[in-house]
Each structure stands twice: as structure tokens, then as C-alpha cells.
C-alpha positions in Angstrom: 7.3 21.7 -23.8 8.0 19.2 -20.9 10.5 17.4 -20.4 10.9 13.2 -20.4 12.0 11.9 -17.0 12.9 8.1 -17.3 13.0 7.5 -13.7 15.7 4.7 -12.5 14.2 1.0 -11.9 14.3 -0.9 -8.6 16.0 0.2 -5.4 15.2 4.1 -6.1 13.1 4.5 -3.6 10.9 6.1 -5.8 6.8 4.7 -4.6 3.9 5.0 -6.9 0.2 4.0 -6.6 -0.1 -0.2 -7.6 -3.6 0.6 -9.1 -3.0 -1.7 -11.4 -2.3 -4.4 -9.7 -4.9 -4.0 -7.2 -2.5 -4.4 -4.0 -3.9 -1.6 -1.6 -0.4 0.0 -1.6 2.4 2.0 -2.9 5.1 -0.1 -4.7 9.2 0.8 -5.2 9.6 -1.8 -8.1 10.4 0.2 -11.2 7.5 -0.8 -13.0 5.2 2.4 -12.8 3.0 3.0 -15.6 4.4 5.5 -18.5 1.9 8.0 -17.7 3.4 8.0 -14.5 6.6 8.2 -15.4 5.5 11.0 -18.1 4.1 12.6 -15.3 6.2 11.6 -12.0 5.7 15.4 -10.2 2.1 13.8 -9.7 2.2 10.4 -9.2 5.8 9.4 -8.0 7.1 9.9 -4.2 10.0 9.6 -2.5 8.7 7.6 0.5 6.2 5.0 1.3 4.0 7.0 3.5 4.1 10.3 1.3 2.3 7.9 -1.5 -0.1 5.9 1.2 -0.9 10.0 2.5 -1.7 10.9 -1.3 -3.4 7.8 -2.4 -4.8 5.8 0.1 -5.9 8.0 2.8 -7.8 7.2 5.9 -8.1 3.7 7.1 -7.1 2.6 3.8 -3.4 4.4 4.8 -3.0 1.5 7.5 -3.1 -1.4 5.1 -0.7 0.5 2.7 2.0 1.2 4.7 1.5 -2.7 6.5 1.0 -5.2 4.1 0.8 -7.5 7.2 -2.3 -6.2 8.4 -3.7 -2.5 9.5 -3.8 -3.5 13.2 -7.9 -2.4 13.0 -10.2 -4.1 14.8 -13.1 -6.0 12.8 -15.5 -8.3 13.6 -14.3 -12.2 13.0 -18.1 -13.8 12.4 -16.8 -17.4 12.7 -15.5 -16.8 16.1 -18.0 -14.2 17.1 -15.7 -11.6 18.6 -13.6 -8.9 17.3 -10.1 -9.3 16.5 -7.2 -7.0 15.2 -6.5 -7.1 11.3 -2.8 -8.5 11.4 -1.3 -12.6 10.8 -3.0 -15.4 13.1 0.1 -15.6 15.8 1.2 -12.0 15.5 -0.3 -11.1 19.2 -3.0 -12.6 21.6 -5.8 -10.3 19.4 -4.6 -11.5 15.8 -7.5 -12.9 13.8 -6.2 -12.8 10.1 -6.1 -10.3 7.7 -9.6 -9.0 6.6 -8.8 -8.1 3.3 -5.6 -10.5 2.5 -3.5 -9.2 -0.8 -3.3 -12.0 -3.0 
């Protein structure tokens, strides 16, 4: 029969998926889901990039692991050129972040 492992809240450096709050990343907060913690050999990492590697793969991995931006290029449609995803001011090819976490 398995075993129950409560695993320690905030500062643990333990990452797990933020599917529920829709983030695009891998949150440390403590406040994984029970099946998760049920379960942590599947869903729970020790680092940040292990969980953007297992979870949010390709592209995708950039915006997890930067929250400020993927540093992608996109197209900007109101200025008609293509910029890189990251804050306005960041660098001379900053044009906002095309899919801003609220």
C-alpha cells in the first residue's frame, strides 16, 4: 500500500505544474493539489526547469522558466514589425509580452 507524503509548504523548492491556475508555469508555493501531493514521484520536482522540461515543453518551456517573457520573436500587428516577447524597455527589440499572465 503507498505511502502518504505531506510535502513541506513554501521555500522547499519543491515545483509542480500551476494547471490550475492557468499561469504557463511551474510554481514553488506549497499549494499543489492533493493528488499531487498523493502522488509527488509524478508530478512534484526539485527544480524549475525539471517541471518546465516535463510539463511545458517546447516553446511553451521559454515562457515557464521566464515569466518576463520567452525572448521569441512574434509579430507586433500595431507596429507592423516583429519584436521579441519580453517587457516594453527590456532591450531595443522588446515589444510586450504576447501572452501576458494575469
Amino acid at each position: 500500500e503507498p505511502a502518504l507524503v505531506v510535502v513541506p509548504d513554501e521555500g522547499t523548492g519543491i515545483y509542480y505544474p500551476d494547471w490550475e491556475g492557468h499561469t504557463g508555469t511551474c510554481l514553488n508555493d506549497g499549494n499543489q493539489p492533493l493528488y499531487m501531493r498523493i502522488n509527488n514521484s509524478t508530478w512534484l520536482h526539485s527544480s524549475l526547469e525539471e517541471c518546465c522540461d516535463r510539463y511545458y515543453g517546447g516553446w511553451n518551456k521559454n515562457k515557464c522558466m521566464n515569466l518576463q517573457g520567452s525572448g521569441l520573436w512574434f509579430v507586433d500587428y500595431v507596429s507592423n514589425k516583429c519584436v521579441t516577447d519580453c517587457e516594453v524597455g527590456n532591450g531595443q527589440t522588446c515589444g510586450g509580452l504576447a501572452n501576458p499572465v494575469s
